[in-house]
N, C-alpha and C positions, 0 to 999 in steps of 0.2 A: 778517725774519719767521721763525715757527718753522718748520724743516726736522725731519722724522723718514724715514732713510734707510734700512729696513732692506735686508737680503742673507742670500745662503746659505742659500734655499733651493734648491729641487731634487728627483731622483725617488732612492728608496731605497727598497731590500730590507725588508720586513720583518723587524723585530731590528738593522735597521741604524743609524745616528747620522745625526745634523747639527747642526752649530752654529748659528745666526741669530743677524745683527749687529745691531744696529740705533745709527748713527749722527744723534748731535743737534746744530743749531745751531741760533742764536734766542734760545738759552734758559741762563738758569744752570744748566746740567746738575746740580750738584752737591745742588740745592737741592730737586729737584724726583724726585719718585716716578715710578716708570718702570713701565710694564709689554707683557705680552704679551694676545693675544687672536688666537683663531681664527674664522673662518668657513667652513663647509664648503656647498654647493650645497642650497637650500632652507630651511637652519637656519637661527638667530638668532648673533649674535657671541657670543662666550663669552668669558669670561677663560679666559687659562691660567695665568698668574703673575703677580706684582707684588714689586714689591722696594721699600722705603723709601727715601730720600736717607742715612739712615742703615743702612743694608743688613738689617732685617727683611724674612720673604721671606714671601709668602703663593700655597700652590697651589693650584688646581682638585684634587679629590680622584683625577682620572684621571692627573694628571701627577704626582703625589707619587711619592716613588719612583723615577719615569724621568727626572724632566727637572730643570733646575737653570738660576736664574734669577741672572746675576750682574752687577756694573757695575763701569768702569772708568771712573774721574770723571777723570781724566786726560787719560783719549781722547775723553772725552763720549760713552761706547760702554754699549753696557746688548747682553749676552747670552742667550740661551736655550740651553742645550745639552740637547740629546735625544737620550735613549738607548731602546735596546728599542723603536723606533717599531712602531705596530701600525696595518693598513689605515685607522683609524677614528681616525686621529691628520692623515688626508689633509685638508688645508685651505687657504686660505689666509690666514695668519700677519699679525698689525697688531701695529706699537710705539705706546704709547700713552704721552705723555705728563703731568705733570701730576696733582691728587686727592692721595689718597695711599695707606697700604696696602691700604683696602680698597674706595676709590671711583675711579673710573676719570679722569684726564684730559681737558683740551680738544681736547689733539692728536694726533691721527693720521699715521703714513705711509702710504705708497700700497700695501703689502701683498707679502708675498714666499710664491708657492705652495710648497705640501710634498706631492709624491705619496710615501705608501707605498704600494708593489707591486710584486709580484714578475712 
C-alpha cells in the first residue's frame, strides 16, 4: 500500500529554517506529482507547494520566496525547505501524493507539526 512518511518537523525561532522530508513507498515515485500542504487549528488545508514528476514547481503566493520545493527520485524523497519562517507559517505540514502540478493527490501522510515561536 501507499506510505507517505513525512519528518523534520519541529519548534523554531522566527527567521529560522527547517527542512521536511517526506518519504514514499507504494508508489512509482518517479512518476507521480508530489506535494506539500498545511493546516493550522480552525483553518482549511491549504497547499503550500507542488512539484511535477518532471520537476515544475508551483507556490502558495506566501511561500514564494521562502520556501523551496524539491525531489529526489532516487530516494523516493520529495523536500520542503523553509526559510524566513514567520509565526503564521505554524501548522501542521501533509505530503500529498499523486494529481498533478496543480490538483492535489489521493495520498496523504499522517502530518509533521511546525511551531514558529520565539
Amino acid at each position: 500500500q501507499v506510505q507517505l512518511v513525512e519528518s523534520g518537523g519541529g519548534l523554531v525561532q522566527p527567521g529560522g529554517s527547517l527542512r521536511l522530508s517526506c518519504a514514499a513507498s507504494g508508489i512509482i515515485f518517479s512518476s507521480k506529482a508530489m506535494g506539500w500542504y498545511r493546516q493550522a487549528p480552525g483553518n482549511q488545508r491549504e497547499l503550500v507547494a507542488r512539484i511535477s514528476s518532471g520537476g515544475y514547481t508551483n507556490y502558495v503566493d506566501s511561500a514564494k520566496g521562502r520556501f523551496t520545493i524539491s525531489r529526489d527520485n532516487a530516494k523516493n524523497t520529495v523536500y520542503l525547505q523553509m526559510n524566513s519562517l514567520k509565526s503564521e507559517d505554524t501548522a501542521v505540514y501533509y505530503c500529498n501524493a499523486g494529481g498533478n502540478l496543480w490538483v492535489r493527490g489521493d495520498y496523504w501522510g499522517q502530518g509533521t507539526q511546525v511551531t514558529v515561536s520565539s
